[in-house]
N, C-alpha and C positions, 0 to 999 in steps of 0.2 A: 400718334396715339397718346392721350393724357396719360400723367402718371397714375392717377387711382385705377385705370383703367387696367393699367398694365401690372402694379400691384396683386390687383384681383384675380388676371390671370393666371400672377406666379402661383396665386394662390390655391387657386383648384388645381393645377398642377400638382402642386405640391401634393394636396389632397386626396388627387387620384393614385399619388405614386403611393402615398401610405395607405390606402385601403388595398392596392396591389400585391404590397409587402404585406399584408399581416394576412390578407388572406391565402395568397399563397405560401405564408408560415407556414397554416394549422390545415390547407389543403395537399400543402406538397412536399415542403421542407420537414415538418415536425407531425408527418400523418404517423406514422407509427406510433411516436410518444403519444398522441389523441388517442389512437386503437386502446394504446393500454390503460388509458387512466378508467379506475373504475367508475368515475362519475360519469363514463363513453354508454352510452348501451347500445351505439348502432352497429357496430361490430359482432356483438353478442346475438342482436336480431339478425344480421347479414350470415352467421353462421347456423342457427336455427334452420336459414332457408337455405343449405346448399345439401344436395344431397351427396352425405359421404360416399367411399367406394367400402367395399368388399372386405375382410378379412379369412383366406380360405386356408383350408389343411392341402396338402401336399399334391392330394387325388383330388381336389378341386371342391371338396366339402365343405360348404358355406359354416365359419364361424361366427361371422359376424355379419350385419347386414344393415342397410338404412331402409328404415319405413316409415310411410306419410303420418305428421302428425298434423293437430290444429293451423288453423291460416298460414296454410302452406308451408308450417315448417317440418323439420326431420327429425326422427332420432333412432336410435339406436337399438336391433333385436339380435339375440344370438340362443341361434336354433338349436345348440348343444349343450347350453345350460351347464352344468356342473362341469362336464367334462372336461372344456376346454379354459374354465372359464379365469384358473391363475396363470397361464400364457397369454389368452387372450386380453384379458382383463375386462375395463367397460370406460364406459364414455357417458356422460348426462351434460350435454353442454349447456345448460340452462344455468348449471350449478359451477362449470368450468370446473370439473372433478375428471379425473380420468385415470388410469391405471392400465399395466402389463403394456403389451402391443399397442392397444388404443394410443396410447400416450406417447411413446417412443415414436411412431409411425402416423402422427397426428398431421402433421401436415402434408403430409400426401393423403392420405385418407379424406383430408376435408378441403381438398384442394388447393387454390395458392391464394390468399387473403391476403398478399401485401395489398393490394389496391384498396382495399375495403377503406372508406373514409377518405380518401382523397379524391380530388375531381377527376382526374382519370382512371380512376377504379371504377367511377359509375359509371363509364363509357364501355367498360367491358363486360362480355356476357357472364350470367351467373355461372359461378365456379363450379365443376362435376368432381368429385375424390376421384382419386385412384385405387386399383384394388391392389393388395396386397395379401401375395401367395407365403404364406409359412414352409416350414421344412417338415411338419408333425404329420405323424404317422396313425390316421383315425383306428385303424384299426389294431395295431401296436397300444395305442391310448388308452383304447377299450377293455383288452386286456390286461393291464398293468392296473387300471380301478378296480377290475374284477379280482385279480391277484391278489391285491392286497386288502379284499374283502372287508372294508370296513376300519381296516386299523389305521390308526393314524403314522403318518410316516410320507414318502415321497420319494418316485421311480423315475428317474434321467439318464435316455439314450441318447448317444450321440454319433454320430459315422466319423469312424477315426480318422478316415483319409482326408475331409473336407471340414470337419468343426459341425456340420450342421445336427442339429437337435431334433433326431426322431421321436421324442418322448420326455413329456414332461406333465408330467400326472404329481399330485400331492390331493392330501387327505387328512383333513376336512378340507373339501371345497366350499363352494358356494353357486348361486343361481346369479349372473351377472344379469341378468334380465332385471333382476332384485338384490344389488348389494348392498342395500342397507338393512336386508332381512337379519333377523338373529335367531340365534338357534344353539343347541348345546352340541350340536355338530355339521355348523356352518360358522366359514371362517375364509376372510377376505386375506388371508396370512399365508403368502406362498411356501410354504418347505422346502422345496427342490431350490428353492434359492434363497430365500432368508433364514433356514430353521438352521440352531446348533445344536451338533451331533458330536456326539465321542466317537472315532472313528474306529476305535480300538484295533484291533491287529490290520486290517486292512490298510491303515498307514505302514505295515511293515515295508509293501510294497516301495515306498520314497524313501526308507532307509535303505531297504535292497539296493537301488539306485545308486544313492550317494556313495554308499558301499562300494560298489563294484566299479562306478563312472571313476570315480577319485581313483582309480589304480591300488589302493588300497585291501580290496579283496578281490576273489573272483568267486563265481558260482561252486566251486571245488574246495574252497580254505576249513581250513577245521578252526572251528571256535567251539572251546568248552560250554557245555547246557547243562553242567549243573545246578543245582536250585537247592537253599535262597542263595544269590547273592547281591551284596551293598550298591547300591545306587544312590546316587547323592547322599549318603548318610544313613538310607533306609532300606531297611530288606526288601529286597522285592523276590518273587517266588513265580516257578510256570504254574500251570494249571497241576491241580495236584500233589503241586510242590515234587513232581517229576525230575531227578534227575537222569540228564540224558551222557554224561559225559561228550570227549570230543567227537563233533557232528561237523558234516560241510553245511553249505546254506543253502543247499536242496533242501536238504533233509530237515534244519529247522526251519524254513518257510513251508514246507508239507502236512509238519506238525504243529507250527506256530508258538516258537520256543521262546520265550520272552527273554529270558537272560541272555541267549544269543545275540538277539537286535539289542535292546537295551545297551551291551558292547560294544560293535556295530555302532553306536551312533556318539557314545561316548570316544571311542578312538577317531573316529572320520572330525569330528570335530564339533563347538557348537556352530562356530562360523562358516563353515564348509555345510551344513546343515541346513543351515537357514540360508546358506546362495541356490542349494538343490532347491529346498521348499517353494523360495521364489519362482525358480524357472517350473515350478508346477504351477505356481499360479496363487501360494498360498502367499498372505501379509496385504494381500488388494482387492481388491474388489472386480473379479469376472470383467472383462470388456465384451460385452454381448447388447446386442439392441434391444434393448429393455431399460427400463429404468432406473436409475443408479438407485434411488431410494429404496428400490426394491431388490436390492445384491446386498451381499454379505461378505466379508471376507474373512477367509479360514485363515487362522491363527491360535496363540496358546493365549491363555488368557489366566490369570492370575485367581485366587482364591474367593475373591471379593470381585471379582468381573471385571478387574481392568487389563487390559491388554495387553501386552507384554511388545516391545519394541523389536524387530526381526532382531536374532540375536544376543538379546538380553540376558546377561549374566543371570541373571533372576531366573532363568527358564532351568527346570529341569529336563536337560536336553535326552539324557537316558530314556525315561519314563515316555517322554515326547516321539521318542524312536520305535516304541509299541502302541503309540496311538494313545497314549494319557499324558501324561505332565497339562492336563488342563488343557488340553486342543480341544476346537472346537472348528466342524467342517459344515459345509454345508455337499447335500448329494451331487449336485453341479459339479462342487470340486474336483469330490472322490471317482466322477466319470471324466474330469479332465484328465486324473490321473493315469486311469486306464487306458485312454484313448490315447496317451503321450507314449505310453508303454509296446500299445497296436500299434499305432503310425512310427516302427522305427525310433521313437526316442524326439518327435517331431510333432510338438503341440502346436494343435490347428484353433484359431479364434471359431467359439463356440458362436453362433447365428439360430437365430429363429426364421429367417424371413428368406428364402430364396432370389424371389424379384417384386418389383414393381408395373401393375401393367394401365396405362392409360384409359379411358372411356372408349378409343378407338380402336381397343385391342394389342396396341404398342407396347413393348416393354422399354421403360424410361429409366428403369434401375435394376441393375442384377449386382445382387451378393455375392461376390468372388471368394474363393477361400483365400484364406491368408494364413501366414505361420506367424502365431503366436510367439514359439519359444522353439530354438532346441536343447532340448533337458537335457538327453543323454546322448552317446554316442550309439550308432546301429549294434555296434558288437553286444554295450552293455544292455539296449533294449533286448537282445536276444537269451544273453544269460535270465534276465529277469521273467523275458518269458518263459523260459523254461521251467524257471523256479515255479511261476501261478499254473505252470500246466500241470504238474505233480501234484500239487494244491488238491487241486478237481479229478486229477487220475487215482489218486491213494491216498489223500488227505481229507482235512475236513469239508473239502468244497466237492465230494460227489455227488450231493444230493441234486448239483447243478447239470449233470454228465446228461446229453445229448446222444442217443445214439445217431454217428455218424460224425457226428460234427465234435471237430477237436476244439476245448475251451480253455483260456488260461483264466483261475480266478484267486479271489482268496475273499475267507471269510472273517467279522468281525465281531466280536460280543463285548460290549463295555459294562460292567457294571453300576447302576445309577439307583439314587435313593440311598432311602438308611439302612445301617448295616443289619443285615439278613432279611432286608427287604427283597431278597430274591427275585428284584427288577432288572433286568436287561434291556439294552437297547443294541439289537440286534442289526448287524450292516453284510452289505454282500457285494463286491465289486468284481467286473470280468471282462472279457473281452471274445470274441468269436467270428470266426473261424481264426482256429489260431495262423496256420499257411496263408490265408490271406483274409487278415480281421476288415470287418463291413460294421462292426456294433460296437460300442464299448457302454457297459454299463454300470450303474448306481442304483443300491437299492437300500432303503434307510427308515427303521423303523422305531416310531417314537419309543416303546416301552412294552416288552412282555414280562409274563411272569416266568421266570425261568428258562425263555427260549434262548435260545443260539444262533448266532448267523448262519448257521447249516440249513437248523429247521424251519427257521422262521423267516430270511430275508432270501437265502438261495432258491428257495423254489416260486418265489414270486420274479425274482431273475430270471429264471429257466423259462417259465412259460413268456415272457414280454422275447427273450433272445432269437426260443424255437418262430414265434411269429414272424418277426424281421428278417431270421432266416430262412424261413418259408416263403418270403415273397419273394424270394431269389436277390437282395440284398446283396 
């Protein structure tokens, strides 16, 4: 064979090997990085046409659902509309927008798109979602919007024993069908997980804790409740500027004695303080399947809105111990708190999602519970509950009392706005059956004029708890 001959040949050779390589670059080796470049749009079309799976409530109540759009593609409708619609969120994949569940739960929903742009992706049949069953309680949901009849604020149940989220209602919603609708009470803005709230006494509950867990107090100790006295520098006063002289901490968690806790959280410490608050969950952001951009995480937060570091000399730790010194919570929180308090002292990761079930019926992913933390020890959970059952049996928190059903709870009223603006923001946390708790709840409302956590957030508690325990919960 001549030399040009054989030149030539190396030469398509050669030739063939480099259109080899670079096609199966951008076919095999670097198909992902292709998916993503937005100059790609055959992915974005490939997704149009698959049809998602399902989003259902607990009893199998479709949340979300796929329906045929133009040339053959899909998209997104959700039958419950306001309801469900800041758990669930929404989806528009034309626009690659998505929110709540949608978004957390996106690729199983819209099936497995690694293939999509690579040569053996088109070999395989179009992609079907998965459906994807919640933990939420339609009927509990129902009542918890109705409950809080229009005011703005936000209601989160959760089952103490496994984390899972029977309830997560906030107000203003919105129509996910239409989230770019506007309105003076439509609002894409979850509460039950992003909104800050003063927790006001209802954090007595986590100094109770630190209290009691630290060996430092028991449910029996007398601390002085008279009133005013100095807290960092500053008077502080109970309600009525009431004094109670020496009380145990029944008695001031019953009546919600602020100079008591205030003590209480200055003796226990600021750094013993801020290692309880952690194991409740506060200084981070919730670990729940949902979207991080869409968590908040409870903390104190400074004059001017900057954050304050766990344990910051900065922090007025007193003030912090009756739910002020600048905390700010979100409802989520204040039902981890309770449910840490039910479950023995034993915080369960909060979950929305129970399982995953395939197009064939299969389930391909189950939600296990898991322990989050354990906060306290079993003895001091039981002192503490004893303290929130007195709460609800003689104290401020009757308005919550079930008959039949034992409750532990406590109530919150921070005051907010300018002074004698005679604005509250009203909070209610609880937990029930006490003998064996099924519910722990949160209930948080933006601003009344003068109400009380008694009047105003307990009995929007009371009616979501009697429900959940009517279904035998």
């Amino acid at each position: 064979m001549s030399t040009p001959i054989v030149r030539l040949f190396v030469l398509v050779i050669l030739l063939f090997v480099l259109l080899f390589v670079w096609t199966s670059r951008w076919t095999v080796l670097e198909a992902s990085s292709l998916n993503r470049n937005p100059l790609n749009v055959r992915p974005l079309l490939a997704e149009l046409k698959v049809k998602g799976g399902r989003i259902l409530a607990a009893d199998g109540t479709v949340l979300a659902k796929p329906i045929p759009g133009p040339g053959g593609t899909w998209r997104r409708a959700y039958p419950t509309g306001l309801l469900f619609a800041q758990p669930v969120g929404y989806s528009i994949a034309a626009q690659g927008r998505s929110s709540g569940l949608e978004a957390s739960w996106a690729a199983q929903l819209r099936g497995d798109q690694s293939g999509i742009g690579s040569i053996f992706g088109q070999l395989n049949p179009k992609p079907v979602g998965n459906d994807v069953y919640t933990t939420l309680d339609p009927k509990a949901q129902r009542v918890a919007q109705q409950a809080l009849g229009g005011q703005h604020g936000a209601v989160v149940a959760l089952d103490p024993r496994t984390g899972a989220v029977l309830v997560m209602y906030a107000n203003p919603s919105y129509d996910d069908n239409h989230p770019d609708a506007t309105g003076p009470n439509v609002s894409t803005f979850n509460r039950a997980t992003e909104g800050a709230y003063a927790p006001g006494s209802t954090f007595k509950i986590v100094t109770a804790t630190a209290a009691i867990d630290s060996g430092k107090y028991t449910e029996s100790s007398l601390v002085n409740g008279n009133s005013p006295i100095t807290v960092s520098g500053v008077p502080l006063a109970n309600d009525f500027n009431q004094s109670w002289g020496p009380v145990n901490l029944i008695v001031a968690m019953t009546n919600s004695i602020n100079t008591v806790f205030a003590q209480l959280a200055e003796t226990v410490g600021r750094r013993p303080m801020t290692d309880y608050m952690k194991r409740f969950g506060f200084y981070a952001k919730p670990t729940l399947d949902y979207p991080a951009s869409e968590l908040r995480a409870s903390r104190p937060y400074s004059s001017s809105g900057h954050a304050y570091p766990p344990g910051s000399p900065s922090e007025d730790i007193g003030r912090i111990g009756i739910g002020q010194g600048g905390l700010q919570v979100t409802p989520l929180q204040m039902a981890m708190v309770a449910a840490a308090v039910a479950n023995g002292g034993r915080l369960m990761t909060p979950h929305l999602t129970s399982r995953v079930v395939n197009p064939d019926g299969a389930t391909v992913q189950t939600v296990k519970p898991t322990v989050n933390s354990q906060v306290m020890s079993a003895a001091s959970a039981r002192q503490v509950t004893q303290m929130m059952q007195k709460v609800v049996e003689e104290g401020t928190g009757s308005t919550v009392q079930i008959p039949g059903v034992t409750i532990a709870g406590k109530t919150g009223t921070a005051e907010i706005g300018a002074s004698g603006s005679n604005l509250t923001q009203p909070s209610f946390v609880a937990f029930a059956p006490v003998q064996s708790p099924k519910v722990a709840i949160a209930v948080m409302v933006d601003s009344s004029h003068g109400g009380f956590g008694a009047t105003v957030a307990a009995p929007i508690a009371r009616a979501v708890l009697q429900t959940l325990i009517s279904e035998g919960r």
